[in-house]
N, C-alpha and C positions, 0 to 999 in steps of 0.2 A: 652450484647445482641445487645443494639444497635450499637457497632461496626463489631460484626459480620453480620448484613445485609448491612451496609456499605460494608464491603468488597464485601459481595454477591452480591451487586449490580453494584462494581465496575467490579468482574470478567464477568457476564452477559453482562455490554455494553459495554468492548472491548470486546469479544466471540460477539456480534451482528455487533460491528463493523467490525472488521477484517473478520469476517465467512461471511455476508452479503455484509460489504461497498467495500468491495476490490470489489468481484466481477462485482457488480454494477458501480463500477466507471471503469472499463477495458469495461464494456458492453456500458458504452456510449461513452467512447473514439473511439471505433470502430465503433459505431454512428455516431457521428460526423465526423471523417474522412473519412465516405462510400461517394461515388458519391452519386449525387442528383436525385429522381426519372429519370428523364430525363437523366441522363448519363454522366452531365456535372460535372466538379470537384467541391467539396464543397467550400463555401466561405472562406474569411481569416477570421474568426471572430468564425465559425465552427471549421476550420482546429486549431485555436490557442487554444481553447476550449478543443479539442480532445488530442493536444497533452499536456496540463496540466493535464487533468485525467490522463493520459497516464503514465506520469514522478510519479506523485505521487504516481502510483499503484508499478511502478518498483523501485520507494525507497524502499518501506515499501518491496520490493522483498529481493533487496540486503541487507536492515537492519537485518531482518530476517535469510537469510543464515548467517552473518555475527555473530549473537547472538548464532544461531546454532553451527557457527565452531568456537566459541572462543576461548576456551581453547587450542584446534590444531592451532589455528592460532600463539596465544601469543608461544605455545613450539615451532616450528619449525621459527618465528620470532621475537620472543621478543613484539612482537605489542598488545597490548591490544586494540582492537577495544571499550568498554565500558568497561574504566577503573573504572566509577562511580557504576558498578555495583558487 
């Protein structure tokens, strides 16, 4: 029993993560790299900020399709992109 709400509880926060954090973190990347009320370009401090969410949302993009097309990837390439799994 209690490894079955382990798991429950594992499926629930990635499902919160991935459903909620992605979007969240693309939402402040474009926060951060919006001009500043006044018009003027965002700081580098902003701007570097922004593009970290940025990169990290577009990993978990291309990881994703990449989990998606595995099996077409590995027949048509030989490539196993997650051989571990």
């Amino acid at each position: 029993m209690l490894e079955l709400l382990q798991s429950l509880f594992m499926v629930t926060a990635v499902g919160i993560l991935l459903g909620a954090g992605l979007p969240a973190l693309f939402s402040l990347s474009i926060h951060f790299l919006s001009p500043a009320g006044d018009g003027s370009a965002p700081s580098t401090g902003r701007r570097v900020i922004g593009w970290i969410f940025l990169v990290i949302v577009l990993v978990a993009v291309v990881a994703a399709i990449l989990l998606i097309a595995r099996e077409r990837i590995e027949y048509f390439t030989g490539w196993d992109p997650y051989p571990f799994l």
